[in-house]
N, C-alpha and C positions, 0 to 999 in steps of 0.2 A: 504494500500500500504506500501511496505519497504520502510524503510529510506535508502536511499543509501548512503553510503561512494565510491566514485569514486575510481577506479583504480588510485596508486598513484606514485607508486615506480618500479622502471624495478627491477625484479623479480632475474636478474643475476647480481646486483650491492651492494645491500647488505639483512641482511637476514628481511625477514616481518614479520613482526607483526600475531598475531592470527587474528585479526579483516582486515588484509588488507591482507593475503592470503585466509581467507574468500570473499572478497569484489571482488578480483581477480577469483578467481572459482568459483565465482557465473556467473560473467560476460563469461568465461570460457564455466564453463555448457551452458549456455545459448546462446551460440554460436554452441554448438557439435552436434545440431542437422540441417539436409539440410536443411525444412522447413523453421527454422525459419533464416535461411542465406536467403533462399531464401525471404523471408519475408521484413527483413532488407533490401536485396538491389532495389527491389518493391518500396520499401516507397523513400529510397533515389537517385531516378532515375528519379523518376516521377519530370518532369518539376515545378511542385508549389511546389517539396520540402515536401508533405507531402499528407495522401491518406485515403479512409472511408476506416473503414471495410468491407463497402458495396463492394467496387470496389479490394478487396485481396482473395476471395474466388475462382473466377472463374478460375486466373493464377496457383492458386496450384493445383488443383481438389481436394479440400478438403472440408470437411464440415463447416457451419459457427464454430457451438462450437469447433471445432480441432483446426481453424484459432483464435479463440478467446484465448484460452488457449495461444498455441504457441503465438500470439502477450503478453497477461499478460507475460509471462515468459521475454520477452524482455522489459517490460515497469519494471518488480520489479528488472531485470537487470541492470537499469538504460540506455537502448541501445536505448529506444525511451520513446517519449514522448507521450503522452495521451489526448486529449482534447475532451468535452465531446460535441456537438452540438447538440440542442435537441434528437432526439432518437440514433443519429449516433455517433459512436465513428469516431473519424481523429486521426493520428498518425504520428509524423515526426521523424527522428532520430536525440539523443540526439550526437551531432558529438564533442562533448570536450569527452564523455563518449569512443567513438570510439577511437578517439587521446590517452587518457590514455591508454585502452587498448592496443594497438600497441606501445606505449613508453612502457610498463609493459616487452614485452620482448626485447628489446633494450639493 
């Protein structure tokens, strides 16, 4: 898994760093696709706050491995979290991660 460096700095405030406009369009990217919005807000909607992989395939019509990918893309985003429970992945969103983002362009 990547090390993430959080979204830190509003982007129109002063100029960033190599490592935090990386850190920014990573989160970026990983936002530009519908899926995995749609993804994100699946996970952060659900009343416990957090959802199996079991239970994200059927709302997309998509296949496990599509949904597998697209979720890793938001977990080495740092947009969700990961937790392994015997064979099932669960996943909730990382919401300071979210916050920075949306401070970023502020």
């Amino acid at each position: 898994m990547l090390t993430q460096t959080p979204v830190c700095c509003p982007v129109l405030e002063s100029p960033l760093t190599d490592e935090e406009a990386e850190s920014t369009a990573r989160v970026f990217r990983a936002l530009a696709d519908p899926a995995r919005v749609k993804l994100l807000s699946l996970v952060a909607a659900n009343p416990d706050g957090e959802m199996c992989v079991c239970g994200l395939t059927e709302p997309l019509g998509l296949s496990q491995p599509t949904v597998s990918h697209h979720l890793k893309v938001l977990v080495d985003a740092g947009l969700l979290h990961r937790e392994k429970r015997g064979t099932w992945a669960w996943f909730r969103v990382n919401h300071d991660a979210i916050a920075a983002a949306s401070a970023a362009l502020r």
